[in-house]
C-alpha positions as CSV (number, residue, x, y, z in Angstrom):
1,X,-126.7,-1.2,138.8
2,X,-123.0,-0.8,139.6
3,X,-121.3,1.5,142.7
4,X,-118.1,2.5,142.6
5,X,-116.3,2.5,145.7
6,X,-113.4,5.1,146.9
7,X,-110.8,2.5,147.9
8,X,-108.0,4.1,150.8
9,X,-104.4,4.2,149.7
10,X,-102.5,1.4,150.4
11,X,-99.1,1.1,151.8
12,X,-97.6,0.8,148.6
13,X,-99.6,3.6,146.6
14,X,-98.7,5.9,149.3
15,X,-94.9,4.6,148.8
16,X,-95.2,5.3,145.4
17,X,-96.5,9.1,145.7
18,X,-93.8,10.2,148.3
19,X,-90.8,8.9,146.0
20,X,-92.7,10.6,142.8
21,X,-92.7,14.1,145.2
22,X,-89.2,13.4,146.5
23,X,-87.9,12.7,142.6
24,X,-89.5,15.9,141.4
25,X,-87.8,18.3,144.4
26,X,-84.4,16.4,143.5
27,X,-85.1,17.5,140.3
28,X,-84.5,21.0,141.6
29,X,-81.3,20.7,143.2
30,X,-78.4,22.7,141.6
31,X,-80.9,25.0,140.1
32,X,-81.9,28.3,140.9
33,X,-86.0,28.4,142.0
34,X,-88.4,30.8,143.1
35,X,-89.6,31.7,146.7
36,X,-91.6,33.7,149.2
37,X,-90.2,35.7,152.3
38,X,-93.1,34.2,155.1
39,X,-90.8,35.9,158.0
40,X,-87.7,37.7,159.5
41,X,-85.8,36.1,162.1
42,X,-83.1,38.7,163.3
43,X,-80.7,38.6,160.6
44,X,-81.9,35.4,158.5
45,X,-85.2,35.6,156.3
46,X,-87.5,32.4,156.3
47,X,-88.3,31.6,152.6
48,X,-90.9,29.2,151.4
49,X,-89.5,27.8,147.8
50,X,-92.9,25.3,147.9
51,X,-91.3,22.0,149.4
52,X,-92.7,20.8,152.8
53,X,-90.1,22.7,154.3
54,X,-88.5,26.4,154.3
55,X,-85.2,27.4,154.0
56,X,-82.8,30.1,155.4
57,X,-80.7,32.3,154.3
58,X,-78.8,35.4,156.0
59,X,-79.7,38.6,155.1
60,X,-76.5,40.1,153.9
61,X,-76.8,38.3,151.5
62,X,-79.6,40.1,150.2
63,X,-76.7,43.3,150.2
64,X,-73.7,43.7,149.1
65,X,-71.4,46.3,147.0
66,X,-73.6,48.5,145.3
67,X,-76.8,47.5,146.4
68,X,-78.7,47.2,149.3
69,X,-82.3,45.7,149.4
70,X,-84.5,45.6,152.6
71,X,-86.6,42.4,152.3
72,X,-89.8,42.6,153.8
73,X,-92.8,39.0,154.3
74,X,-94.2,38.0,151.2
75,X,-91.8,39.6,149.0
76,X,-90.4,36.8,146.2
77,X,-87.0,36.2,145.5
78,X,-84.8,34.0,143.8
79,X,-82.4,31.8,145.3
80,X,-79.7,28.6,145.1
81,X,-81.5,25.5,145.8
82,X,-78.3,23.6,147.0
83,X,-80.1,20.6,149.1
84,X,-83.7,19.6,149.6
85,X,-83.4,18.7,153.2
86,X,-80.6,18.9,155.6
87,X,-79.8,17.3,159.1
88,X,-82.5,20.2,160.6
89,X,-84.9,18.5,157.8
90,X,-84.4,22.7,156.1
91,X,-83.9,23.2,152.7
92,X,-80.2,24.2,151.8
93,X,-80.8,27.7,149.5
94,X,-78.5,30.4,149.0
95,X,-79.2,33.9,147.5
96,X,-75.2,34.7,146.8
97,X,-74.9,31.5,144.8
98,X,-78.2,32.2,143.2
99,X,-77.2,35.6,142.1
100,X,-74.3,34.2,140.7
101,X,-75.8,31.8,138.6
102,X,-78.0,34.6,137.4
103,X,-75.0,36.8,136.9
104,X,-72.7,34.1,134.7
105,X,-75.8,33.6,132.2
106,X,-76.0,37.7,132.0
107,X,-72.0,38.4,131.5
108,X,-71.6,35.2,129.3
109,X,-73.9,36.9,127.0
110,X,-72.2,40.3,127.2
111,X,-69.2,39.1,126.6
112,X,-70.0,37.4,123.6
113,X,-72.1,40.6,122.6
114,X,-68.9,42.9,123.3
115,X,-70.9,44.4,125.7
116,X,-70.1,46.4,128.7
117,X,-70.9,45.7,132.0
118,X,-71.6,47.6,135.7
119,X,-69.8,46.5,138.1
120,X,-68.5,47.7,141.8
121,X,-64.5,47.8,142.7
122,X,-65.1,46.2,146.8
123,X,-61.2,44.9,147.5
124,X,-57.6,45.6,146.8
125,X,-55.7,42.2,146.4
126,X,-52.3,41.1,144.8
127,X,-51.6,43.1,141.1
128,X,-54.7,44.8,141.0
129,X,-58.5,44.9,142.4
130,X,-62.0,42.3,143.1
131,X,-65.1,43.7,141.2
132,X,-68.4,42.6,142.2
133,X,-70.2,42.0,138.9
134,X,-73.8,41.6,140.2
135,X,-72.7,38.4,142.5
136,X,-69.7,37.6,140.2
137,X,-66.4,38.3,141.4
138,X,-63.7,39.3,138.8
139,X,-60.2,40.2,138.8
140,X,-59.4,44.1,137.5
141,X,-55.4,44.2,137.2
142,X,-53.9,47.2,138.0
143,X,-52.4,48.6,134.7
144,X,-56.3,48.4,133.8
145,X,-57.9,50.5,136.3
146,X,-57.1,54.0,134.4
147,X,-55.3,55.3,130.9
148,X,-52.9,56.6,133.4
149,X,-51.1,54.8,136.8
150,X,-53.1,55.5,139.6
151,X,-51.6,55.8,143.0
152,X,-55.2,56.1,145.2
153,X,-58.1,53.8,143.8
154,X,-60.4,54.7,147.0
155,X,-62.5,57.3,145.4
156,X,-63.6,54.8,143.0
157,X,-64.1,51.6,145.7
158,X,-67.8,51.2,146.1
159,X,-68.8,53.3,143.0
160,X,-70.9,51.9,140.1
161,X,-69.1,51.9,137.0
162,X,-68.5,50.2,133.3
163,X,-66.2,47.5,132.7
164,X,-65.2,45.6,129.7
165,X,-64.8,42.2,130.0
166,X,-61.3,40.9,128.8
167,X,-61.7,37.4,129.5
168,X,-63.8,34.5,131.2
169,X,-63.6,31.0,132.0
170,X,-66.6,29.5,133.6
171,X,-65.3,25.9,134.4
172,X,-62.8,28.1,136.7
173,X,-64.8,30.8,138.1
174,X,-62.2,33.3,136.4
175,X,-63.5,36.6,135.0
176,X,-61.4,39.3,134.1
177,X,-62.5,43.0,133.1
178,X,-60.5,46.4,132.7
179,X,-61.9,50.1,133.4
180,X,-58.9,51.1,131.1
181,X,-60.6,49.9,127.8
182,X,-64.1,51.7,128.2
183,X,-61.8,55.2,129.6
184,X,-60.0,54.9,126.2
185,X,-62.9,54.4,123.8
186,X,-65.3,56.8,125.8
187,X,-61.7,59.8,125.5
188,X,-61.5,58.4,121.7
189,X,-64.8,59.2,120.7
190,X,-64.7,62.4,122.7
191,X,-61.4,63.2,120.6
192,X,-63.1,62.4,117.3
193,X,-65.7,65.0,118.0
194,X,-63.5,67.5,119.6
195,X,-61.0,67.0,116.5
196,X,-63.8,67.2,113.9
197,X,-63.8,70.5,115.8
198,X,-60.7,72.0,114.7
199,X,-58.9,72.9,111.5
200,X,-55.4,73.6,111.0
201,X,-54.5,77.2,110.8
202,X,-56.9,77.7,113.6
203,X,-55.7,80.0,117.2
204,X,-57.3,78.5,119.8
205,X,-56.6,79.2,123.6
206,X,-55.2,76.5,126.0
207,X,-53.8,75.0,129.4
208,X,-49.6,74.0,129.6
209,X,-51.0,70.4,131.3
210,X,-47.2,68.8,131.2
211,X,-43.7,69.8,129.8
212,X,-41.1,67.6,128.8
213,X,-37.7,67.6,127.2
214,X,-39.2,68.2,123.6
215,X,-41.9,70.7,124.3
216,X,-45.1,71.1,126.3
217,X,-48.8,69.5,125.8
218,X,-51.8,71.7,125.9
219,X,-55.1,71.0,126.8
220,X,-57.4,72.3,124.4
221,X,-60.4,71.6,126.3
222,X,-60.5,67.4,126.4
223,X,-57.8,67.0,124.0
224,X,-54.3,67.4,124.1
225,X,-51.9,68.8,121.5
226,X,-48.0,69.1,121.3
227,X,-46.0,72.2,121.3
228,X,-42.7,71.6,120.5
229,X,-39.9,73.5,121.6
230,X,-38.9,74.3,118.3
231,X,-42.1,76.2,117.5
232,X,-42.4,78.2,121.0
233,X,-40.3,80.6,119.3
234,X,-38.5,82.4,116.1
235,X,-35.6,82.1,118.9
236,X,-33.5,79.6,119.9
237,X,-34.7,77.9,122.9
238,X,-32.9,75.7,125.2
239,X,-35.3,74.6,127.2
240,X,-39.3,74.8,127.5
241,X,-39.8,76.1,130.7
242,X,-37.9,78.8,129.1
243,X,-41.2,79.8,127.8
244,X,-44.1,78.4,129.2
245,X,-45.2,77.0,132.7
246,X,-47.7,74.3,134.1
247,X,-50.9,76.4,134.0
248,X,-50.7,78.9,132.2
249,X,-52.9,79.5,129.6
250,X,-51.5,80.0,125.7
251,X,-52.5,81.4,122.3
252,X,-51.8,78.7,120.3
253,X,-51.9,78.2,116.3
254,X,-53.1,74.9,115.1
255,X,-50.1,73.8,112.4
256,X,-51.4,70.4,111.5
257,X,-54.0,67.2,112.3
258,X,-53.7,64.0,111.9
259,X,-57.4,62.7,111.7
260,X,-56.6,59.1,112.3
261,X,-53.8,59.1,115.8
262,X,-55.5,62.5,116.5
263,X,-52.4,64.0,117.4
264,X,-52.4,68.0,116.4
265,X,-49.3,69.9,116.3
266,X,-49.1,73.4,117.7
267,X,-47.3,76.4,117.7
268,X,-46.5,80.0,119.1
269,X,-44.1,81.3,116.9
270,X,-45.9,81.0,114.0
271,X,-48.8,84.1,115.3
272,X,-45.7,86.4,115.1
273,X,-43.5,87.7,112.2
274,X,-41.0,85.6,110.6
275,X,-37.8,87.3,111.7
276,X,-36.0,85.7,108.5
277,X,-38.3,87.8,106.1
278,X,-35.9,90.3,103.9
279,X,-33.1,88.6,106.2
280,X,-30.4,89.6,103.9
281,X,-31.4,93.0,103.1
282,X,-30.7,93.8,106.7
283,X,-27.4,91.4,106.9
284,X,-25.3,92.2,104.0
285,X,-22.2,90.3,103.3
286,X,-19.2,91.3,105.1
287,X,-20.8,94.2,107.4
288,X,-20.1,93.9,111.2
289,X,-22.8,93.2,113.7
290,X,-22.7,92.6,117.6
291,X,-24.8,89.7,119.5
292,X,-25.0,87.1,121.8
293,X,-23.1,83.9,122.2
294,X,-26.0,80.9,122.7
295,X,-25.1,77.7,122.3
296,X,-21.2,76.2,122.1
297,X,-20.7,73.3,120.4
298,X,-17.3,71.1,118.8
299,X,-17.8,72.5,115.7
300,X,-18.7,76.4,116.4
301,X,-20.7,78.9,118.4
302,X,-24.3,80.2,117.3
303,X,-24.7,83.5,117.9
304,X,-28.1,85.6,118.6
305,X,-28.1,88.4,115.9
306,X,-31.5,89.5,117.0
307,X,-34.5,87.4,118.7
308,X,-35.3,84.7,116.3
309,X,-31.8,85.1,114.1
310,X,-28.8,83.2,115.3
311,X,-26.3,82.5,113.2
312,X,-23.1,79.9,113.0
313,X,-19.3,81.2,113.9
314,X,-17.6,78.1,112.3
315,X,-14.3,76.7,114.4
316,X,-12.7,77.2,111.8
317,X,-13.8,81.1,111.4
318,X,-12.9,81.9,115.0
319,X,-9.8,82.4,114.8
320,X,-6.3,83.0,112.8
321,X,-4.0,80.7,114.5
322,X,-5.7,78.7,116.9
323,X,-6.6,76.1,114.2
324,X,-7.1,73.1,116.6
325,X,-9.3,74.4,120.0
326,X,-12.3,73.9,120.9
327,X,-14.3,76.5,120.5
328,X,-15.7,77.1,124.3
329,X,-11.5,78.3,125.0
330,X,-12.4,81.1,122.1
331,X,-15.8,82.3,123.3
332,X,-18.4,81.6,126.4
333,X,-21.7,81.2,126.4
334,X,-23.8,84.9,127.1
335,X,-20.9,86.8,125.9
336,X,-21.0,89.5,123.3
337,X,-19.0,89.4,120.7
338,X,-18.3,91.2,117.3
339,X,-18.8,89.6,113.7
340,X,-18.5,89.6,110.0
341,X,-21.3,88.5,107.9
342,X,-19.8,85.9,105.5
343,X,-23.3,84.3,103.9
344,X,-26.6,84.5,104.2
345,X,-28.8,81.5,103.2
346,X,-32.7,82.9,103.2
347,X,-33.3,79.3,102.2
348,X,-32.2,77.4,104.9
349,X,-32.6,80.1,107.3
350,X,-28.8,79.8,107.8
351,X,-26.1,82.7,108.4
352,X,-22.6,82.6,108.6
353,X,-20.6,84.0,111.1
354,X,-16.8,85.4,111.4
355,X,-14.8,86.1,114.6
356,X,-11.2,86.1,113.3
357,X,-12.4,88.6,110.7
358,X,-13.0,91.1,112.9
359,X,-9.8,91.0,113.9
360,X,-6.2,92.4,112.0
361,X,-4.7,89.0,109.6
362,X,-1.8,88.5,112.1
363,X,0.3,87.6,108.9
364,X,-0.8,91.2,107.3
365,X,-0.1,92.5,110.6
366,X,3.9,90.7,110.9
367,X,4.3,92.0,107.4
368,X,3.8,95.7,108.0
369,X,6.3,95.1,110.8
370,X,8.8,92.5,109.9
371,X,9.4,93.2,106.0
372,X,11.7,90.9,104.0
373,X,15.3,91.5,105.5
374,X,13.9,92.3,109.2
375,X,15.6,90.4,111.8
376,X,13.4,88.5,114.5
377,X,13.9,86.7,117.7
378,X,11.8,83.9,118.9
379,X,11.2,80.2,120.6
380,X,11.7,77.1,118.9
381,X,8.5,75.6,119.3
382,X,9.2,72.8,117.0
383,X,11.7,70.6,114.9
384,X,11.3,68.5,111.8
385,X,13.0,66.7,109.2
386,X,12.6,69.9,107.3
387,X,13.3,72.3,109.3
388,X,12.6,74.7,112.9
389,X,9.3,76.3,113.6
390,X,9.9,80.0,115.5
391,X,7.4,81.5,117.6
392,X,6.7,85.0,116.7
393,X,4.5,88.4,117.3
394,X,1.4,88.3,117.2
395,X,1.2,84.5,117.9
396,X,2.5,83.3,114.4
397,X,5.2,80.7,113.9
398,X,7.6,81.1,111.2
399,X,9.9,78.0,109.5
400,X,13.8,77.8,109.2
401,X,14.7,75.6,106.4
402,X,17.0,73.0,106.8
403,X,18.9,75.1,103.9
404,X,18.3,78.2,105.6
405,X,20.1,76.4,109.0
406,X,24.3,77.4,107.7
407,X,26.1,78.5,104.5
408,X,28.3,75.9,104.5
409,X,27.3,72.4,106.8
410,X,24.3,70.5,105.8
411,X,20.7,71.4,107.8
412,X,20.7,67.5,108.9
413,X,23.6,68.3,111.0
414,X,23.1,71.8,112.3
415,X,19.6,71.4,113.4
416,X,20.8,68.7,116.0
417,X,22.1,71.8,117.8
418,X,18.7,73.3,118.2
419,X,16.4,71.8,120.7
420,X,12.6,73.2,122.1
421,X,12.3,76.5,123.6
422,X,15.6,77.5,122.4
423,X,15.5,81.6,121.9
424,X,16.7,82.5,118.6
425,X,17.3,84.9,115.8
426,X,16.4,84.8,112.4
427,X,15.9,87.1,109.1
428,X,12.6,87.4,107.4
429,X,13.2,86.0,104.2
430,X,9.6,86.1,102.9
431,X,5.8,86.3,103.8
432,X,3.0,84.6,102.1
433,X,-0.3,86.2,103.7
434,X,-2.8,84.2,101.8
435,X,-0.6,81.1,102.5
436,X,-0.1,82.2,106.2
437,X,3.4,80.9,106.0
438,X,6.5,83.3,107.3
439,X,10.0,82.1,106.0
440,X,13.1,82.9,108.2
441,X,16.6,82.3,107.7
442,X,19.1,81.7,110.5
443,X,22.3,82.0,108.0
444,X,21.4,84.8,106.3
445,X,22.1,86.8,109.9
446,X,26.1,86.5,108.8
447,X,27.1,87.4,104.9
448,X,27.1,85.0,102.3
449,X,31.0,83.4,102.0
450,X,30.3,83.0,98.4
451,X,29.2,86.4,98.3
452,X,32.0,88.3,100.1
453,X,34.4,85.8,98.2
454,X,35.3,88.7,95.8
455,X,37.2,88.2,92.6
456,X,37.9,84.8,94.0
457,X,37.8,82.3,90.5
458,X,39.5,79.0,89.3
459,X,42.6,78.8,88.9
460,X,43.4,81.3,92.0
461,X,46.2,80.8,94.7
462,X,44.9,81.2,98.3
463,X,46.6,80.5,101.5
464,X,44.3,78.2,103.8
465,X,44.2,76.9,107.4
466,X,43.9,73.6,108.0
467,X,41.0,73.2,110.6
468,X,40.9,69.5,110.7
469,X,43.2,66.9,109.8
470,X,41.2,63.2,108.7
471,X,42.3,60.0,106.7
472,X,40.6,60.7,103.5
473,X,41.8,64.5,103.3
474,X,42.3,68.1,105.1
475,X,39.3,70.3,106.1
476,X,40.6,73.9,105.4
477,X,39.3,77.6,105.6
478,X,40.9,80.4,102.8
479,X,42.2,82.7,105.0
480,X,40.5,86.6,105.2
481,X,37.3,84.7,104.0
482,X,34.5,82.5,105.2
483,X,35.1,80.4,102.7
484,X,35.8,76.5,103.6
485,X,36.9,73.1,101.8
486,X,37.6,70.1,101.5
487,X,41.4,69.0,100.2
488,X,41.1,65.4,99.3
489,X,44.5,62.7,99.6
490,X,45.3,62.3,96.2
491,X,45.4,66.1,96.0
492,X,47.5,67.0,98.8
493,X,51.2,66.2,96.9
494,X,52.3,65.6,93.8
495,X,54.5,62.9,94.7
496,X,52.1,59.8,95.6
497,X,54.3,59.3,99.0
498,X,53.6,63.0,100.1
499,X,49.8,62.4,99.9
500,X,49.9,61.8,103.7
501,X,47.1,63.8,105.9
502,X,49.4,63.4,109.0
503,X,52.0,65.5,107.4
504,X,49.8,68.2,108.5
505,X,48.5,69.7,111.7
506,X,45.6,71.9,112.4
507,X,46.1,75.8,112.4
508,X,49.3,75.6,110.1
509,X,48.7,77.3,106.4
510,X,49.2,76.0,103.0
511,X,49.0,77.0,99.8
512,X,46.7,75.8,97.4
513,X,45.3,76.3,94.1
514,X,41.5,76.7,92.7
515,X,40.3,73.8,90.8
516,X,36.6,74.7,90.8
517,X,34.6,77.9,91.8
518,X,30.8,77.3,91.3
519,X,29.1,80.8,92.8
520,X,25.7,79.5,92.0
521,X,26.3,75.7,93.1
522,X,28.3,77.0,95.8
523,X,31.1,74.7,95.2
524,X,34.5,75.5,95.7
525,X,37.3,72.8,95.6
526,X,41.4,73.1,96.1
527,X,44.3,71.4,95.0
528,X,48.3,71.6,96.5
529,X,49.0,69.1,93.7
530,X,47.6,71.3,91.2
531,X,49.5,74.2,92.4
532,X,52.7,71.8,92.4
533,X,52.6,71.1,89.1
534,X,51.3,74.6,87.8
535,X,54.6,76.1,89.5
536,X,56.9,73.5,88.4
537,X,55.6,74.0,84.8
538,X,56.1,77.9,85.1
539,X,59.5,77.2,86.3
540,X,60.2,75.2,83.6
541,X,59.2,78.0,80.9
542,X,61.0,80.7,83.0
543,X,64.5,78.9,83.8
544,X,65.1,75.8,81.5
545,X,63.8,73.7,79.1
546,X,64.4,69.8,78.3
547,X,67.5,70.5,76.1
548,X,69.4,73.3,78.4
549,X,71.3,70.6,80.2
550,X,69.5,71.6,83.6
551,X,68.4,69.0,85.3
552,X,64.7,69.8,86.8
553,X,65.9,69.5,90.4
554,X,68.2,73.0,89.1
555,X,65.4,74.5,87.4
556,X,63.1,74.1,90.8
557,X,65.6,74.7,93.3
558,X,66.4,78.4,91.3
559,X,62.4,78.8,91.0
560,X,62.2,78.5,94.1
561,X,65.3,80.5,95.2
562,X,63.8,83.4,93.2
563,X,60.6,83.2,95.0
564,X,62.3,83.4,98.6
565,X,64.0,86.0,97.6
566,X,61.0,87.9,96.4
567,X,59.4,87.5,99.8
């Protein structure tokens, strides 16, 4: 018969068992383990995580943003098992860093889900805001706290809330989440189902919630639309808060929806009659209407007919002869003025406008009272290589020719004796009314020379005065006329030696004869050698011939003694 006997522990076996417990609590460190609260020591709570001794950890810990849990003996918790035994022989455990451990796993797995998350806004730090994620701290930048800037966050500090996580890196500690995102899709699917609402066509009532340069958004009750400025009226409107205010509530017709941006379009105008319906029934062409100046721009003035009908006064339909001005020195904004209809496009919704036509055609005007023949006075207002534009009633200029200038000296010449602002008179010569183009003559205010030259022809004797004595000939006026010429050298003698200008001095008269009278070239020219040799052939048939025995220095010196004596 065998006993079996219970043998103590030696030193070794006892070695053996303390390293095999010491290896398996090791095991635990870095880990998050269960425990139990066995008491409250002011503001740390003793808590038994089954090792041969307790640990400590400070009850705020236990609270933070967003929650706040009163711990209580032999409630279990979960905490950070950071050491087994410190320099007290206490087991290093933390509930913070156990909650974050906790909350990593849980947000790793929403983020990969594309989940949202709770979370409490507890600080304000540089570009935006900490978020306490259940013991995880993330990052909210400012542009993604709300769909719009916010200038006061504390209403939301300490508040529960949704958060979408925009990225995380674990190996870091860096989380970052935005309030923004879960705003836009919560107001998008709100938008979808307040849009699947409404139908175009539709009048719906509604809040002004902001104006702007273009028009005014409306609240429609969680969705906004646009009013643009053009449809607040049949009118022109300069401005939006010509029509509407902040707050006030509006009638508003739906004019279209676009399903996917959800934008809707809106409008006021269109619940009231179109003022362009049987437009030119009540506009014909040509009649006369008053209205309002409303907008001035480089190329016209619009003008208010009625509300909701404006038509266009073209610059160039404002007035008859100030062709380059801008329009604002014609008309000013808000005054009323009178004009002609001149078209009416139903079409376009266009109308327009004349000013000047209201008005007498200055040319028409001139016409009546300057006829053809009428003699005028004016400012020169202008020269050209053509000719002088005059300054006359009713604000028209009129043109002198440069053959209009004198009957006899070229227009190049003369005109150099006119200069700017020169007063002047002239004779209407002709006006072209559909042209607007008034020809004047400055010549025609003394008689024609040709004209008054009477039976003058070729082959005449006149008596001239020489005016001006030069190398290449004699410049000379018939006396009793207007009438003047030119006698060139070779025709001033017969005799080549007498063909000397300087035999002659200005005011003394000669005799010469007509070479050429041209009434319709106006040409005139005069020869003394033609006279000399007409009279010494008429001498020669009257008191000699080649055969009488006379020599021709007889037969001139009797011709002339005859014609002395007839004087």
């Amino acid at each position: 018969m065998s006993v079996s006997v219970n043998r103590a522990p030696s030193r070794e076996d006892f070695a053996a068992l303390l390293e095999e417990s010491f290896g398996e609590h090791e095991s635990h460190e870095g880990s998050v383990v269960k425990g139990t609260v066995v008491a409250i020591e002011k503001d740390v709570a003793v808590i038994d995580i089954g090792l041969k001794t307790e640990g400590r950890v400070a009850l705020k810990e236990f609270n933070g943003p967003g929650r706040d849990q009163s711990l209580k003996v032999g409630d279990e918790v979960e905490v950070y098992l950071e050491r087994v035994e410190n320099a007290l022989g206490e087991a290093v455990i933390s509930r913070d860093k156990a909650r974050r451990e906790e909350s990593w796993v849980k947000l790793e797995k929403a983020f990969e889900a594309n989940e949202k998350v709770t979370g409490v806004i507890f600080n304000q730090v540089k570009g935006g805001y900490t978020v306490d994620l259940d013991g995880a701290v993330a990052f909210l930048p400012r542009s993604q706290v709300d769909i719009r800037p916010v200038r006061d966050v504390t209403p939301l500090i300490g508040q529960p809330q949704p958060f979408q996580i925009l990225k995380m890196d674990r190996r870091r500690g860096n989380i970052v989440v935005s309030r923004r995102t879960v705003l836009e899709e919560t107001r998008a699917e709100a938008r979808s189902e307040l849009v699947a609402n409404l139908e175009e066509g539709q009048v719906i009532e509604g809040v002004v919630k902001n104006i702007t340069e273009y028009g005014a958004f409306v609240d429609l009750g969680g969705i906004d639309g646009l009013l643009h400025v053009t449809d607040m009226a049949w009118r022109r409107v300069n401005h939006p808060t010509d029509v509407v205010t902040i707050g006030q509530s509006v009638k508003v017709k739906i004019i279209k929806i676009n399903h996917e941006t959800h934008r809707i379009s809106l409008g006021i105008k269109q619940l009231l009659a179109d003022p362009w319906e049987g437009i030119a029934a009540r506009y014909p062409l040509e009649a006369r209407f008053k209205g309002r100046v409303t907008n001035i721009t480089d190329y016209g003035a619009f003008v208010e007919l009625e509300p909701g009908i404006e038509g266009l006064i073209h610059v160039s339909e404002m007035s008859w002869t100030k062709k380059n001005v801008h329009p604002g020195k014609i008309v000013s904004t808000s005054q009323e003025v009178e004009v002609q209809i001149l078209e009416v496009d139903p079409v376009k919704r266009r109308i327009s406008l004349g000013l000047k036509q209201t008005l007498q055609n200055p040319w028409e005007a001139f016409a009546e009272k300057f006829p053809a023949g009428a003699t005028v006075e004016g400012e020169v207002k202008n020269k050209t290589e053509f000719g002088l534009f005059i300054g006359l009633d009713g604000d028209v200029d009129g043109m002198v020719h440069l053959t209009d200038l004198d009957w006899n000296r070229p227009g190049e010449q003369v005109i150099e004796e006119f200069k700017k602002g020169d007063v002047v008179r002239a004779v209407v010569l002709d006006v072209d009314v559909e042209k607007e183009r008034i020809s004047l003559g400055i010549k025609q205010l003394e008689g024609d020379p040709f004209a008054d030259a009477g039976e003058l022809k070729k082959g005449a004797i006149v008596t001239c005065e020489v005016l001006e004595v030069k190398d290449s000939g004699l410049e000379v006026k018939i006396v009793d006329t207007d009438l003047t010429s030119f006698i060139r050298r070779a025709e001033l003698a017969r005799e080549r030696g007498d063909q000397r200008p300087e035999r002659f001095a200005p005011g003394e008269k000669v005799d010469a004869r007509v070479v050429q009278f041209d009434r319709k070239a106006r040409r005139i020219q005069l020869s003394i050698k033609a006279l000399e040799v007409a009279e010494e052939k008429e001498a020669i048939a009257q008191y000699g011939s080649s055969d009488s025995g006379a020599s021709l220095g007889d037969i001139l010196g009797a011709a002339l003694k005859r014609a002395n004596e007839k004087k």
